[in-house]
C-alpha positions as CSV (number, residue, x, y, z in Angstrom):
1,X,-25.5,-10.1,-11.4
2,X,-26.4,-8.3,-8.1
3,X,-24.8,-5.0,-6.8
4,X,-25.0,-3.5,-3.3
5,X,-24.8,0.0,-3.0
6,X,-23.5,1.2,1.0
7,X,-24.3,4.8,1.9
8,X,-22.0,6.2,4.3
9,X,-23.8,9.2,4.9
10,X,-23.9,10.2,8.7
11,X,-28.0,10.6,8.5
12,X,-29.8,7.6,9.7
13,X,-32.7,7.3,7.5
14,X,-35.3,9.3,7.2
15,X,-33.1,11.7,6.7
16,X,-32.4,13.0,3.0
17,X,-29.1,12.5,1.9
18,X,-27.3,13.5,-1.1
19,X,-25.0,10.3,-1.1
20,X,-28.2,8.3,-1.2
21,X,-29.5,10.4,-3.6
22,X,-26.4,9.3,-5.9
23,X,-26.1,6.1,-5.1
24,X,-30.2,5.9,-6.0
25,X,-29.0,6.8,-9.3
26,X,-26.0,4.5,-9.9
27,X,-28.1,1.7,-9.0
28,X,-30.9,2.7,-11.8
29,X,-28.5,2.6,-14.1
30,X,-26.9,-0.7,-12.9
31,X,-30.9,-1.5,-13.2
32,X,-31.3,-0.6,-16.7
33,X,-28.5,-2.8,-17.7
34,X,-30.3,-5.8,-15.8
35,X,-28.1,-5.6,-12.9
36,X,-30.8,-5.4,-9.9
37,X,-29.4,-4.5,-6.0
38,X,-29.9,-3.2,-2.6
39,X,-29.1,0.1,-1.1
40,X,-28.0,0.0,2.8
41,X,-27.9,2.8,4.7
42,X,-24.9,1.9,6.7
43,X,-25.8,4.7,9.9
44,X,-28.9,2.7,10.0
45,X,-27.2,-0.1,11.4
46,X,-25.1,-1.1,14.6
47,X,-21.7,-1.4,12.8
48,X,-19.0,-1.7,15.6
49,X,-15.7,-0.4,15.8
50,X,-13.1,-2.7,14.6
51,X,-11.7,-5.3,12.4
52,X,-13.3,-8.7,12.7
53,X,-16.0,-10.5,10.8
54,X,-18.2,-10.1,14.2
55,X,-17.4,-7.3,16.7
56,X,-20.1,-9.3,19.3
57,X,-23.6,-9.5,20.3
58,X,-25.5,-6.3,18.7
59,X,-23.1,-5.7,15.9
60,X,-24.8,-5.3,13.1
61,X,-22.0,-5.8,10.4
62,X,-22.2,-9.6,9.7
63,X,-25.5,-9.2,8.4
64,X,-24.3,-6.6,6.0
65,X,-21.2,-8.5,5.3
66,X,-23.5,-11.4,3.6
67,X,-24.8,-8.8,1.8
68,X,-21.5,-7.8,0.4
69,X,-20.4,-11.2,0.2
70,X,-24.3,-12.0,-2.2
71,X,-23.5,-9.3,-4.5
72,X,-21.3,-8.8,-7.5
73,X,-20.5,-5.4,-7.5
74,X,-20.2,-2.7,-4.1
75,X,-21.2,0.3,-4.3
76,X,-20.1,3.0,-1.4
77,X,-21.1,6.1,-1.5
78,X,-19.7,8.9,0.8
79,X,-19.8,12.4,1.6
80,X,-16.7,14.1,1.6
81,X,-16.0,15.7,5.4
82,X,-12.7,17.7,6.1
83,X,-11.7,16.7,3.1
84,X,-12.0,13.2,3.9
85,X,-14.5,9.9,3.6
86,X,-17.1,10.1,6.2
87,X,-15.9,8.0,9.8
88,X,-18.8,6.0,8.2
89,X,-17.2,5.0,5.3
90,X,-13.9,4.6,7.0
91,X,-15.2,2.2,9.4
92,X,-16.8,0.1,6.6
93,X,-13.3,0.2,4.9
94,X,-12.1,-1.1,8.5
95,X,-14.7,-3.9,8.8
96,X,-13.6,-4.7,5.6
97,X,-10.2,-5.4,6.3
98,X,-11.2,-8.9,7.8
99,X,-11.5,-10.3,4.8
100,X,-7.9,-10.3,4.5
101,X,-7.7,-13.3,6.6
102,X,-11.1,-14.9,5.1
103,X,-10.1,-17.4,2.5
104,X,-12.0,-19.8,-0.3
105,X,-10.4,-23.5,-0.3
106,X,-8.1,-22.1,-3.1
107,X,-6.7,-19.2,-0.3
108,X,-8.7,-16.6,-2.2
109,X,-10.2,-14.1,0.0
110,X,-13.9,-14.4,-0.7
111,X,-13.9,-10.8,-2.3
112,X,-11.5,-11.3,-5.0
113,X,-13.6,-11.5,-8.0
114,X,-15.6,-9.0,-6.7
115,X,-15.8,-5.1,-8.3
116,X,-16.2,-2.0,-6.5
117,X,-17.1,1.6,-7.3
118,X,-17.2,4.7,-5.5
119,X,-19.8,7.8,-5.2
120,X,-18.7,10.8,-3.8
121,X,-20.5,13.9,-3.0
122,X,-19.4,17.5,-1.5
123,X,-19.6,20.8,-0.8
124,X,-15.5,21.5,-0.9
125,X,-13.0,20.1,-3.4
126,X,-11.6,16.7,-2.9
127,X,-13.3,14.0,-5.0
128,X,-10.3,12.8,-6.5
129,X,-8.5,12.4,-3.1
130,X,-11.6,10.8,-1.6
131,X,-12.0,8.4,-4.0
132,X,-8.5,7.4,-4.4
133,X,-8.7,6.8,-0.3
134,X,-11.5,4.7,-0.9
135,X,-10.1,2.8,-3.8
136,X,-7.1,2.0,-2.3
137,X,-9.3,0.2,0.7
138,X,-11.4,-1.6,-1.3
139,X,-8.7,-3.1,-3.2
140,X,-6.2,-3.9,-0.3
141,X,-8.8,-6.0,0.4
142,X,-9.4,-7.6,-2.8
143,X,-11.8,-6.1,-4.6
144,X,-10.9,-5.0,-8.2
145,X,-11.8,-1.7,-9.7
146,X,-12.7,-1.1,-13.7
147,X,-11.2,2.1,-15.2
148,X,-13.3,5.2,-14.2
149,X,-14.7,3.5,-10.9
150,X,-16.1,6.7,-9.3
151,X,-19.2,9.5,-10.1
152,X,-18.9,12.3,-8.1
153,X,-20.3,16.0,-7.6
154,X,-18.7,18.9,-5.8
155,X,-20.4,22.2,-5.4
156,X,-18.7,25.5,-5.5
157,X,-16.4,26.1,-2.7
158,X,-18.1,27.4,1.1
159,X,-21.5,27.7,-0.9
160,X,-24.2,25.7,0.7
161,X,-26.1,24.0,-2.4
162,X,-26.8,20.0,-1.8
163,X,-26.9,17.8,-4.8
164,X,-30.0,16.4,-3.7
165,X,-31.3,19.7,-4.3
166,X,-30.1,20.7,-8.0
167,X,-33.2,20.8,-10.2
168,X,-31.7,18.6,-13.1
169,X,-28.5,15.9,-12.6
170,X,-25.5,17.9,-14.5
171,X,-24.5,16.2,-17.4
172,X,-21.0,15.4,-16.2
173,X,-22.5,13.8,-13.4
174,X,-25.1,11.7,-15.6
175,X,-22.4,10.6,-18.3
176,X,-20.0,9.7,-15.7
177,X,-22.4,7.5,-13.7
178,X,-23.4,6.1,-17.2
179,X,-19.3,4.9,-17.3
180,X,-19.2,3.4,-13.8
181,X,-21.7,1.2,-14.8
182,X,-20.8,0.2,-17.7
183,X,-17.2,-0.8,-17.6
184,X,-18.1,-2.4,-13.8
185,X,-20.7,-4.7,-15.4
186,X,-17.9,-5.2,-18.0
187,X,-15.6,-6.0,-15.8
188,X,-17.6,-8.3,-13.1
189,X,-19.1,-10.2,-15.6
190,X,-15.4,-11.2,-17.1
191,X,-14.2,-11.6,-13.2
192,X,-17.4,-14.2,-13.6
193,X,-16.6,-16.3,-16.2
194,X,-12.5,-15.9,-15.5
195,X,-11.8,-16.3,-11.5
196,X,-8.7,-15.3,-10.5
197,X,-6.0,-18.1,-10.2
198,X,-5.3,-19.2,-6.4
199,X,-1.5,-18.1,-5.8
């Protein structure tokens, strides 16, 4: 199995990011249950506004979207802005929408069979909403989601502490990364051996 963890942080690298920083830690998890992957930094990359497959010369998203396409399991992580998923993460939700109208020669789309999961970080309430944005995406577009899907930290309200920067991962945090990974492996590896039936 292969996972592919997308950071939708605003911060091209080098910058230090706490949504990479949490998505470096789902994946070591995903690692210790044999489960190797990538992490993308998606602002690293030319992704262009809109909704095909290939937006043109330069765009940078159908390189990425074999990536997604090679992996088992997709990982985005996001900030939380305004309450929201970063206009990163949004426009890899949009970029995703293609695949709507990509089909396997049983009319599948090619994601179907496919989990996602979700990591959101914050400085403001809004997890919850944030990941149910997200979920709802990911699965419009075919990708199935195991119970408990999302880890997530949120510091106190208009306080300015980073979760990159916390000395020690809060146990919360830890045990519900620890779920994530499990019941997605769970759930990709029965996806595996039990495809969905063309309609």
């Amino acid at each position: 199995m292969r996972a592919l963890a997308l950071v939708c942080t605003l911060s091209a690298s080098p910058a230090r990011s706490s949504s990479h920083h949490l998505a470096q830690q789902v994946m070591s998890e995903f690692a210790l249950h044999e489960v190797q992957g990538e992490i993308v930094r998606v602002a690293d990359h030319d992704v262009r506004p809109g909704i095909g497959t290939d937006m043109g010369d330069g765009d940078a998203w159908p390189a990425l979207r074999e990536k997604v396409l090679a992996a088992d399991i997709l990982l985005v992580a996001t900030p939380i802005w305004l309450g929201h998923p970063s206009s990163v993460c949004q426009r890899v939700l949009e970029r995703l929408n293609a695949e709507s109208a990509e089909t396997d020669d049983r009319g599948r789309p090619h994601t179907y069979g496919k989990v996602a999961a979700v990591a959101v970080v914050g400085n403001e309430d809004g997890a919850h909403k944030v990941s149910a944005d997200v979920f709802q995406g990911l699965n419009d577009v075919g990708f199935s989601l195991a119970p408990g899907a999302v880890t997530y930290w949120v510091g106190e309200a208009m306080h300015g502490t980073d979760y990159q920067d916390l000395d020690e991962t809060p146990d919360a945090v830890a045990s519900t990364t620890g779920t994530l990974v499990a019941n997605t492996i769970h759930l990709a590896r029965l996806l595996a051996e039990h495809p969905y039936p063309a309609a």
